[in-house]
Structures are given as C-alpha cells and as structure tokens.
N, C-alpha and C positions, 0 to 999 in steps of 0.2 A: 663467549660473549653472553652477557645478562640485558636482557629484553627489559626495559621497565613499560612495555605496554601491557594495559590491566585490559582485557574484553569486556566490550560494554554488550552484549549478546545475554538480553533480559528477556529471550521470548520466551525458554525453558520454563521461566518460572508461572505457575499457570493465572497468578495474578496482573500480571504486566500485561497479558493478551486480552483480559478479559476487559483491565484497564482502558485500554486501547480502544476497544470497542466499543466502550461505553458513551465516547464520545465523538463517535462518527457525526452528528450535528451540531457538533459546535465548531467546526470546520466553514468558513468565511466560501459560500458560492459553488460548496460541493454538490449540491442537486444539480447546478445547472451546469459544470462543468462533466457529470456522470451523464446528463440527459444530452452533452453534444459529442459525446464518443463516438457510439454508433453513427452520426452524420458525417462523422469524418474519416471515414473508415471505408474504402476504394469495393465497388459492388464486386470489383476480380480478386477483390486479398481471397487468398488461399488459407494464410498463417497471420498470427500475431504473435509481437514478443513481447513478452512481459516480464519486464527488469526485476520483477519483483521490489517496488517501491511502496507498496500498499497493501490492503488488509485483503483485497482480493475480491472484494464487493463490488467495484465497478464492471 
C-alpha cells in the first residue's frame, strides 16, 4: 500500500525554528497567559507534563 501522506515535520530545517521564534510577541495575550502558569500549578506537583505544544519558553 502507497501512503500519499507527505510530512509536514519543518523543524529540521534551521530556518523554520528560527522563524518561529521570531514571532513569539505577536502571539494575542501570551504574557499574561505565561505569567499565570506558575499560579496554577499545585504547591505538592512533584512533575509536569509537557505535550510538547510549544517553543519551550513558558
């Protein structure tokens, strides 16, 4: 069987990351959603999982 799905997996390229970065402020409310992480965040958490959805700055 022949797959016609094409990988959309652009982080190799070292432009698309850099890309990416460049425009962490132009993101709608991201300060304030980075600055209430920590508040939300149990004083017993031991661990956090991180899905990997982001650039890794929060």
């Amino acid at each position: 069987m022949i797959s016609m799905y094409k990988s959309s997996n652009e982080w190799p390229a070292p432009g698309h990351s850099m890309n990416c970065l460049g425009c962490d402020d132009s993101f709608p409310n991201r300060k304030e959603g980075e600055a209430m992480l920590p508040e939300n965040v149990p004083a017993n958490a031991t661990r956090i999982l991180d899905i990997g959805l982001g650039d890794g700055q929060a």
